[in-house]
N, C-alpha and C positions, 0 to 999 in steps of 0.2 A: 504494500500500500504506500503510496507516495504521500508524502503528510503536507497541508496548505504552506503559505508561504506565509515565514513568519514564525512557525513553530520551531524550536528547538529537540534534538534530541534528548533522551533524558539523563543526562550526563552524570559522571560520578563527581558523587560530593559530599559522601559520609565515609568512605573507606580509611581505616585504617591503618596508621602507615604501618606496623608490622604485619598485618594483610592487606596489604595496598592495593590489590590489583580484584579484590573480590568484596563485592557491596550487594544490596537486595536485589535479587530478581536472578531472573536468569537467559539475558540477552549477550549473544557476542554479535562485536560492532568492530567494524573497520571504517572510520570517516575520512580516512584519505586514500582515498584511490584516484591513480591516473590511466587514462584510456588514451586511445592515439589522436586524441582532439589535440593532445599534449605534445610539444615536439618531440619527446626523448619518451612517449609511453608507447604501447607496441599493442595493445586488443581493443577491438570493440567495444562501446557500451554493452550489448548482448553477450558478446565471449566474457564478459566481466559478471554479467549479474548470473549467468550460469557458473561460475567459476567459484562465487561467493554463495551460491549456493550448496554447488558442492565441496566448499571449506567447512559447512556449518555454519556460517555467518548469517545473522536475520538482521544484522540492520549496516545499510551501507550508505557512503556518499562517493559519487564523483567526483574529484573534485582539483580540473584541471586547470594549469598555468593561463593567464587571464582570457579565459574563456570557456563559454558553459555549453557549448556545444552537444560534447560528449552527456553531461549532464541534463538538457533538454532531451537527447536521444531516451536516456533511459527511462523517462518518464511513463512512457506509453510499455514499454518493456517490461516495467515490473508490475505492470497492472493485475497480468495475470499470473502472480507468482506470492507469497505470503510473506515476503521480504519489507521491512519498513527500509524507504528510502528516503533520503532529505537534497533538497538541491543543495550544489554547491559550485565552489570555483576559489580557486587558490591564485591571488594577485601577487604580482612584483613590486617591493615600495622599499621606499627608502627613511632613514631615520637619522640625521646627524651624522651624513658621509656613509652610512650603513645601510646593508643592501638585507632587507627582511622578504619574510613570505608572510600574509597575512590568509586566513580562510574564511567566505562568507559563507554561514548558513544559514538556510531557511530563505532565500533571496529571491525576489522576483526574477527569473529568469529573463523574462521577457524585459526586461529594460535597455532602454539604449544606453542605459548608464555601462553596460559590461561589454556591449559591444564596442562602444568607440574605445575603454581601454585595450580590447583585441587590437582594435583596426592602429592603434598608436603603435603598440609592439609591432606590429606586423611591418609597417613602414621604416624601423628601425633595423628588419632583422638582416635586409640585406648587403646595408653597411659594416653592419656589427661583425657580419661573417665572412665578408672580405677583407677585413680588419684584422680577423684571429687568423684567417690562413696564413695572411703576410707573417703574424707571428708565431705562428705553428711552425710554418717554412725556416725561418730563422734559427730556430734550435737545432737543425740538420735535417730536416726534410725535405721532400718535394712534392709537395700532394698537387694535387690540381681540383679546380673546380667541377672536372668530372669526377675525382672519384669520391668530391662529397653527396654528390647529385646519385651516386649510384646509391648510395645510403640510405640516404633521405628520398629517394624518386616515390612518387603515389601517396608520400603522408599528407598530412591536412595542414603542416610546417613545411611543405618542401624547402622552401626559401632560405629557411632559417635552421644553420648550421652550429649546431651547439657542442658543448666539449665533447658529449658522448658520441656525435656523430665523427668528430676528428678519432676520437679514439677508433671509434667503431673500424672506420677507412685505416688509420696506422696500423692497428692490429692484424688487419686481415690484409694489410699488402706484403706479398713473398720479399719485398727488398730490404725490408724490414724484420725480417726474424731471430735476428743476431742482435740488432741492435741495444743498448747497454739502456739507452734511457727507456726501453719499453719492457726489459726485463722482469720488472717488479711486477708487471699488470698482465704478466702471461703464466701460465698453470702453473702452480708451485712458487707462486713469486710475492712478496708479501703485501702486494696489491690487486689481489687477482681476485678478491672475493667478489667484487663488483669493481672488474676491471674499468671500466666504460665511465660512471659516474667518478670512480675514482682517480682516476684524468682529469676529468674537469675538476673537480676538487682540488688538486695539486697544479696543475696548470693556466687553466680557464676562467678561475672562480673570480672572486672581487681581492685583489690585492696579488694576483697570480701574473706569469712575465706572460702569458698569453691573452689575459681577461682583454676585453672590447667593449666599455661600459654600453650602456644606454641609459636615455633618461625612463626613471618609471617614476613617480606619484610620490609624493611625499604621505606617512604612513598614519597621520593626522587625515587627509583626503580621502584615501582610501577607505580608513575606518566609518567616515562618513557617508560614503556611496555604499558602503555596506547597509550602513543604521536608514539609510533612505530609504532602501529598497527593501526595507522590512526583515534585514538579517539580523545575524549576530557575528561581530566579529570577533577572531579568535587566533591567535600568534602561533605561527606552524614551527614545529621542532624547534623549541627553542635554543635547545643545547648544542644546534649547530652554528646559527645565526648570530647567536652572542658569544662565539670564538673563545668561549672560557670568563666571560667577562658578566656571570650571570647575575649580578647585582644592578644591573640595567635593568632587568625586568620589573621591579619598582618603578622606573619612568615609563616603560614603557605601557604599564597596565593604566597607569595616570592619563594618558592619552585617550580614553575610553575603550580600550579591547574589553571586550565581554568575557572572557578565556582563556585557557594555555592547554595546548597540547602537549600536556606532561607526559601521556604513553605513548611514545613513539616506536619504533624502529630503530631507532638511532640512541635513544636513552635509555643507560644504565639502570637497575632498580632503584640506585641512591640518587642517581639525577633527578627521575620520576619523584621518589620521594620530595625531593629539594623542592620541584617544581610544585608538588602540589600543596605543601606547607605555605607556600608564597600564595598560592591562588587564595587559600583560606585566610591568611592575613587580611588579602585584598576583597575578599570578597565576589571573588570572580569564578565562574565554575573550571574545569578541567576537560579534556575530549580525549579519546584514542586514536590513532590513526596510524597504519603501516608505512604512509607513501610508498604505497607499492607503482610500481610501472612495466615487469615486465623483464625485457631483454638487459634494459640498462643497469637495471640493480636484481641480478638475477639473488640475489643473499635474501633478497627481500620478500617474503611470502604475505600472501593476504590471511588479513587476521593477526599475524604478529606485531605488536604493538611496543613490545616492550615488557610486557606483563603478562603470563601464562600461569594458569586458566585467564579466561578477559570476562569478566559477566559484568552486563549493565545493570544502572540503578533503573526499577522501576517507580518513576511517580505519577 
């Protein structure tokens, strides 16, 4: 059942923190998934809500890089299926030179407020990605604009060439098998768990010799255009975004986020715990979410949160 717009899932907010990860009810929920609406996600709405079906999972969100695309798709999708779904969409913004992810839920989909943030990325992305090859190439390669186009050819991003796609092309060119800087991110290498993503991570990211900024939305704005359109906003993985520096989460709940996605995929038990100590202080609830995608963070399973067993609160 797809829930109106405006309602929230029923998020955790009495757990425990020496049983952190289990509160009343008994729902498993994954609120962040990416589908290939996404430039770096790889399945269908449909291949996704069958997929979360068959994990077990009864409550899920879409919820791709600024655009709800994939998210609109699944609406008619899950109708006929026993799954609670909630709209979503995970924006790019920034905060004080700092590059965050923020997620709306419950959002009017239909608004032109989500489109025109697509249609700005999108105009960005082609620059952005002639920008990173020039410096992809500079650390010893030779890639060409075909063989990012062979990567990325038929997605809903073709244009836009992201670290995972460089990696994706570097890894799979034969001229390249030997070579010492891709070592780490091939079998057995101590970046191979999610080789793809972890290239950009190390390369591509914001402060990395290959990053290509663009401008996105200051994270004040953003939270706005969420609260407009009848969401809730809500700060995605924090413990990757604030580089260790997690006493910003204090400003940054001050700014109006409704949320933190303490159970990530990427967070610790004692991070999760940190995080959700902090939400209680503020006042603000908590969410789970995998960021699952697919090929690029193949480590990354739907449902995996961070916290195993995962049951939601029922209120």
């Amino acid at each position: 059942m797809t829930k109106p717009y405006g309602s929230i899932p029923p998020f955790l907010r009495n757990g425990g923190e020496d049983d952190y990860a289990k509160v009343n009810g008994s729902h498993k929920a994954d609120l962040h998934i990416h589908s290939c609406y996404s430039a770096d996600g790889e399945y269908t709405p449909a291949e996704l809500v069958q997929m979360c079906m068959d994990a077990g999972i009864s409550t899920m969100a879409i919820a791709d890089h600024n655009c709800v695309k994939g998210a609109q798709a699944a609406i008619e999708i899950v109708k006929s299926t026993q799954l609670n779904y909630y709209p979503a969409i995970e924006i790019d913004c920034t905060y004080q030179s700092t590059n965050f992810h923020v997620l709306g839920y419950g959002i009017n989909l239909e608004s032109p407020d989500f489109e025109a943030i697509e249609q700005s990325v999108r105009k960005q992305c082609a620059d952005a990605s002639q920008k990173s090859l020039r410096l992809v190439n500079r650390m010893g390669f030779d890639l060409t604009g075909e063989d990012l186009k062979e990567v990325t050819s038929g997605g809903y991003w073709s244009e836009s060439w992201t670290g995972e796609a460089f990696a994706e092309a570097l890894l799979k060119n034969e001229k390249y098998l030997e070579n010492d800087l891709l070592r780490p991110y091939r079998k057995g290498g101590n970046r191979s768990d999610n080789p793809y993503v972890n290239f950009y991570w190390d390369y591509c990211s914001q402060g990395k010799p290959c990053y290509a900024g663009m401008t996105y939305p200051d994270m004040r704005d953003v939270i706005d255009i969420i609260h407009c359109n009848n969401g809730k906003a809500v700060l995605a993985h924090p413990g990757v975004n604030l580089h260790g520096d997690f006493d910003r989460i204090d400003q940054l709940i001050l700014l109006g986020l409704d949320g933190i996605e303490a159970y990530s995929s990427y967070h610790s038990p004692e991070v999760a715990r940190w995080f959700l100590r902090k939400a209680r202080q503020h006042g603000v609830f908590v969410t789970c979410g995998s960021d699952f995608h697919g090929r690029t963070k193949p480590a990354i399973q739907l449902g995996h949160c961070g916290a195993e067993p995962f049951f939601m609160e029922r209120v």
